[in-house]
C-alpha positions as MATLAB code, in Angstrom:
seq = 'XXXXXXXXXXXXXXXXXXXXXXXXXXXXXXXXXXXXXXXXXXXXXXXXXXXXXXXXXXXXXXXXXXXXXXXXXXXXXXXXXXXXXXXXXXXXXXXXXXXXXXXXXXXXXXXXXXXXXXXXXXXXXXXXXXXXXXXXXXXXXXXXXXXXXXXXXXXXXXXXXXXXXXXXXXXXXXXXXXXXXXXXXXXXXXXXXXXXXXXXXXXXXXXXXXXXXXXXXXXXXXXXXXXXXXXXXXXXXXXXXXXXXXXXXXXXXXXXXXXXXXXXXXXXXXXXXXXXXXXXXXXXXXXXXXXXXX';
ca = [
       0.000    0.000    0.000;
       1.651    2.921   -1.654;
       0.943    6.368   -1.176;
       1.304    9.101   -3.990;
       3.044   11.818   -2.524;
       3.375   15.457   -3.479;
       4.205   18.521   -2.166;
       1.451   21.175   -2.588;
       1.983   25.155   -2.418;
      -0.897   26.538   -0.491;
      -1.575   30.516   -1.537;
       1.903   30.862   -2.362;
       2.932   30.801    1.278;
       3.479   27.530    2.663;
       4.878   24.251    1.191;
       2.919   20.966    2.505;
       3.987   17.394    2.291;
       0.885   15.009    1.355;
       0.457   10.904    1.139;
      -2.546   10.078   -1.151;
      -3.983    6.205   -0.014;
      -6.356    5.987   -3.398;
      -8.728    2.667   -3.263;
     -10.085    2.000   -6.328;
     -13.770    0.987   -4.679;
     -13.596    3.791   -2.121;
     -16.581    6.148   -2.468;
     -15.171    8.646    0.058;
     -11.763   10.535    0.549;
     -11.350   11.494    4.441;
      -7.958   13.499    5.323;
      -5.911   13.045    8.738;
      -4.930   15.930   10.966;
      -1.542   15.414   13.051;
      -1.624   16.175   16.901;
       1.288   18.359   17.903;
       5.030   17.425   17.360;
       3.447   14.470   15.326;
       3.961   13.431   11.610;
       2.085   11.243    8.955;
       4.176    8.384   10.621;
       1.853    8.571   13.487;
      -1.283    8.041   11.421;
       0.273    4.404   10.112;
      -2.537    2.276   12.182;
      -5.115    4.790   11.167;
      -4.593    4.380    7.964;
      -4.960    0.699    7.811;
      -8.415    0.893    9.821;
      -9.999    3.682    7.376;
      -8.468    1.575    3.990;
      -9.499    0.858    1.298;
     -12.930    1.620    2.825;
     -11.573    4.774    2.179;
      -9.187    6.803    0.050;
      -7.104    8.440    2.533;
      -4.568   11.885    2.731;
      -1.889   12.388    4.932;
      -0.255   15.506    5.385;
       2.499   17.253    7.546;
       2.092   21.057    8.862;
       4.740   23.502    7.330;
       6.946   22.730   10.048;
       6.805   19.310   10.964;
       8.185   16.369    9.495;
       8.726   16.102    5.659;
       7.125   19.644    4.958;
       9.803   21.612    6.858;
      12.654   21.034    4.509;
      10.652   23.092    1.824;
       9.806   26.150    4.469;
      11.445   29.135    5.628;
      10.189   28.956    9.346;
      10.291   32.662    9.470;
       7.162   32.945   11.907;
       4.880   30.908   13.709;
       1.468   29.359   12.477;
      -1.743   30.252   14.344;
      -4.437   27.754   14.690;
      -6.816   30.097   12.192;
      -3.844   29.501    9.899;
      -3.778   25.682   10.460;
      -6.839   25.862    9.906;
      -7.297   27.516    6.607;
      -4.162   24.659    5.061;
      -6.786   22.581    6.197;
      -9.444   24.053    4.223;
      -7.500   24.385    1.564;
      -6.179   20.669    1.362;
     -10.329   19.311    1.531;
     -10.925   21.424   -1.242;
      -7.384   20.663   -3.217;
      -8.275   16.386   -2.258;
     -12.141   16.989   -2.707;
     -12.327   15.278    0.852;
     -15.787   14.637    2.135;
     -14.350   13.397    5.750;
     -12.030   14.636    8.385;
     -10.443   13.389   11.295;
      -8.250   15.315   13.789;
      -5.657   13.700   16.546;
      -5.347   15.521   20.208;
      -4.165   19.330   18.643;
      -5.334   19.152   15.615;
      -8.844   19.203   17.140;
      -7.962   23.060   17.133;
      -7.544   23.292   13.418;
      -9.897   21.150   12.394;
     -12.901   22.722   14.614;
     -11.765   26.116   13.159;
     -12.215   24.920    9.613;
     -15.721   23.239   10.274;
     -16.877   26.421   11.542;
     -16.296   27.730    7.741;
     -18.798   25.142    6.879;
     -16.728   24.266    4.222;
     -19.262   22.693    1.491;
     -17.588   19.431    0.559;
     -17.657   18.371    4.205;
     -19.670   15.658    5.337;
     -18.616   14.147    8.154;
     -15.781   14.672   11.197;
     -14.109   13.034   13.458;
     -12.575   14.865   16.459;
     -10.863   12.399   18.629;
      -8.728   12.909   21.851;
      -9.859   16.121   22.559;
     -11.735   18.419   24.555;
     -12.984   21.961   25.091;
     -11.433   22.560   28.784;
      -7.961   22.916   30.260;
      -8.361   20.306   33.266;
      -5.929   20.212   36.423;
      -3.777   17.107   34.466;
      -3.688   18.897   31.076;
      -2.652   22.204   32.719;
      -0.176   20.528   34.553;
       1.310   18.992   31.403;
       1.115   21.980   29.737;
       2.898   24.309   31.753;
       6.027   21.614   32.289;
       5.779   21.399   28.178;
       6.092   25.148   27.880;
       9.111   25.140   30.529;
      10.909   22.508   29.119;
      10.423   23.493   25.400;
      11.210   27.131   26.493;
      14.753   25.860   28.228;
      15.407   22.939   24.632;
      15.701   20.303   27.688;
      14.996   17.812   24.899;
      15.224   15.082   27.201;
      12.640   16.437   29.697;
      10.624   16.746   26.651;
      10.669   13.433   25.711;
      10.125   11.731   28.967;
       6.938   14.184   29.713;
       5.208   13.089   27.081;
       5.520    9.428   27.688;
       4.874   10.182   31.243;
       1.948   12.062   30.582;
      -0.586   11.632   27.480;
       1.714    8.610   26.677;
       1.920    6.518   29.311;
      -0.432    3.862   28.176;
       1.452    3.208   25.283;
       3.307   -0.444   24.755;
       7.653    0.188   25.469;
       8.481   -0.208   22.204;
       6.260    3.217   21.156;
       7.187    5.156   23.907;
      10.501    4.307   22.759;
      10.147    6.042   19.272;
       8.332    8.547   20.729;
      10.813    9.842   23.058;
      13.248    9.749   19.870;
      11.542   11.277   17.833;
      10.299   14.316   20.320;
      13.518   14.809   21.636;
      15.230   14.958   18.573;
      12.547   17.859   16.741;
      14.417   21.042   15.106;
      14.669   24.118   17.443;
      12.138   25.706   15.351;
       9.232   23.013   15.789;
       9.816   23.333   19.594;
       9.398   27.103   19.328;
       6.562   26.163   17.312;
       5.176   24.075   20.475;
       6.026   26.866   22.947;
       3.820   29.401   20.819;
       0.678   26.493   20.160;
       0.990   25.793   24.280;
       1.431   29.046   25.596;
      -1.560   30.312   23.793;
      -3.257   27.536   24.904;
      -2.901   28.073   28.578;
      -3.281   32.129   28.203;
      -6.452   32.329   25.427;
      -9.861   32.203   26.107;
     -10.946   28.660   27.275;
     -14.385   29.109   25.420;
     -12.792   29.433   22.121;
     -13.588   26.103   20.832;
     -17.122   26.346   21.954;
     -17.731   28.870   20.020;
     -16.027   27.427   17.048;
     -18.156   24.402   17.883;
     -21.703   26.341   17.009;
     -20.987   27.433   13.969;
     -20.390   23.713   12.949;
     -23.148   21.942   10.790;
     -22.342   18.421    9.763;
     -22.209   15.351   12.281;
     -19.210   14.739   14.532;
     -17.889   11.812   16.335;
     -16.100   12.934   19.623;
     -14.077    9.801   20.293;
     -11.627    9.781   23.588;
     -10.193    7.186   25.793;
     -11.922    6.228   28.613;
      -8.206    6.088   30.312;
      -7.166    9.602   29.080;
      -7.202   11.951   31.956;
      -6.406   15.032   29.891;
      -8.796   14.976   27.162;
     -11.591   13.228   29.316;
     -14.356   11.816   27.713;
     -16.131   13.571   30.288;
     -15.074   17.337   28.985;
     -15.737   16.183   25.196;
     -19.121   15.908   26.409;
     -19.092   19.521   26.947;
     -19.423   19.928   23.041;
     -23.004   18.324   22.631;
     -24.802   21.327   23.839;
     -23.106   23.517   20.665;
     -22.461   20.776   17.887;
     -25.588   20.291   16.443;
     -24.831   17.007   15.226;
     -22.601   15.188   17.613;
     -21.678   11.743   18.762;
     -19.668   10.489   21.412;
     -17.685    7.441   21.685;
     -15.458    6.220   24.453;
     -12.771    3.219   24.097;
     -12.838    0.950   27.112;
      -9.546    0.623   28.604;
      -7.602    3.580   26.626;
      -5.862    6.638   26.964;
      -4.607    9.505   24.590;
      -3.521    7.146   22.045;
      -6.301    5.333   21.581;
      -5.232    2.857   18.041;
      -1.995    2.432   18.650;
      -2.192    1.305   22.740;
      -3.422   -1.957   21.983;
      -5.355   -4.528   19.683;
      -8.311   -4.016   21.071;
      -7.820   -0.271   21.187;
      -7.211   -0.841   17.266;
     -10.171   -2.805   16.857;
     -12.763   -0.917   18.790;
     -11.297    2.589   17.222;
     -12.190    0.988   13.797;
     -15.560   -0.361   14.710;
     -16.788    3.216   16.589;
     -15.282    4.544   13.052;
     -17.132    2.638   10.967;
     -20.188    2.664   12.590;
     -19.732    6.577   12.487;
     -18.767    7.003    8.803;
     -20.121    4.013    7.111;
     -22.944    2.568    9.123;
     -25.016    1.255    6.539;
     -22.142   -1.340    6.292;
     -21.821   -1.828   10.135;
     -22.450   -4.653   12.306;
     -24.192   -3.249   15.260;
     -23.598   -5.736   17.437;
     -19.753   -5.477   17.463;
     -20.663   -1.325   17.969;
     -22.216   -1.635   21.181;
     -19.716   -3.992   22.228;
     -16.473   -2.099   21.680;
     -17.728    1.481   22.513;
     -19.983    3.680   24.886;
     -21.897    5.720   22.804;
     -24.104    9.023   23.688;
     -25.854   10.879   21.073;
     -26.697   14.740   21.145;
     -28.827   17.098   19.435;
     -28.834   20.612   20.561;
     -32.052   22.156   20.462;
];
């Protein structure tokens, strides 16, 4: 399974690294949206759930993995401007799904609140609307140790932290690869976190109303900094929205276990394709809610 890769220009301004899964049956394109410091690599077991159900697009931010070799780094990206490479990729991929990791919530909310018209469906998973006591805490040691480049405080917080429930041999590439990020993708961090603990905690919310097309909230019922709990906290302002929680799983959700994997694919699935779902296995790998506001 073979992506086609290019590298697109977006307005003239940025430079962004894509992986194109085509499937020849596939009715649907959906595009993945990286959680902070992450790359397409991180997106490998994701991949294989959604195809060839699915064709399926990959892409790095300007600064991350194989897009920052082709960009100047000469400020740093907003969310709003995450957001609108985002728009600008569904349009460029004519991508009727989306799904967003942990950060890239933040982008991803911001561009469904443009109602963009090819957009049929979303998936928001591993995140929430809050800044609880165990994300703040995480947060302000990130911005302290990014702040100081004490790359290997870096790396350990995050598999103490939102990684801990991953197998050894993950946390393993994880601390490599964090601790091991250019200088300018940690200043990158230190601007995303910093605005994150110092902005307006409502921000999402209000992103969140403006949205119009169903979304699947999906977190681990182990994760105790985007809890389940606080994604519930959307249902009141998505008009659409869906809730799923994987028994027995933290931030990571896919790639903690096999039966992480599996139930991530079924509560997918059932979301995105249900007329080709068996309902039974749905109600026995997930906890689902469902939401209209009124």
């Amino acid at each position: 399974m073979r992506p086609e890769i290019a590298v697109l220009d977006i307005q003239g301004q940025y430079r962004v690294y894509t992986e194109f899964y085509r499937a020849d049956a596939a009715e649907k394109t959906i595009i993945l949206v990286n959680g902070s410091m992450a790359t397409t690599a991180s997106f490998a077991q994701t991949v294989k759930n959604l195809h060839p159900q699915f064709n399926v697009v990959l892409y790095d931010q300007p600064y991350a993995g194989k897009s920052k070799a082709h960009n100047l780094h000469e400020k740093m990206l907003t969310k709003e401007v995450e957001g609108q490479i985002l728009l600008e990729l569904i349009d460029h991929f004519a991508a009727e799904h989306v799904m967003s990791f942990s950060w890239g919530g933040a982008a991803t909310m911001i561009a469904l609140a443009q109602r963009p018209r090819r957009i049929e469906k979303a998936v928001i998973s591993s995140f929430s609307p809050v800044v609880n006591e165990h994300m703040r805490d995480y947060l302000e040691r990130g911005v302290d140790y990014l702040g100081k480049l004490d790359r290997d405080r870096v790396g350990h917080l995050v598999n103490n932290t939102i990684g801990k429930h991953l197998p050894s041999l993950f946390k393993r590439f994880n601390y490599r690869h964090v601790s091991t990020l250019a200088e300018h993708e940690y200043g990158q961090m230190h601007f995303h976190i910093s605005h994150v603990l110092n902005s307006d905690r409502l921000c999402y919310l209000k992103a969140a109303k403006q949205i119009d097309v169903p979304v699947l909230f999906m977190n681990g019922e182990w994760d105790e900094y985007t809890a389940a709990s606080d994604a519930h906290l959307f249902a009141s302002h998505v008009q659409h929205s869906t809730f799923s929680t994987l028994r027995a799983t933290g931030h990571f959700l896919d790639m903690e276990h096999k039966a992480a994997c599996r139930d991530s694919r079924h509560a997918l699935m059932g979301f995105l394709k249900p007329a080709h779902h068996d309902g039974r296995t749905r109600s026995y790998s997930t906890q689902e809610h469902h939401a209209l506001a009124i």
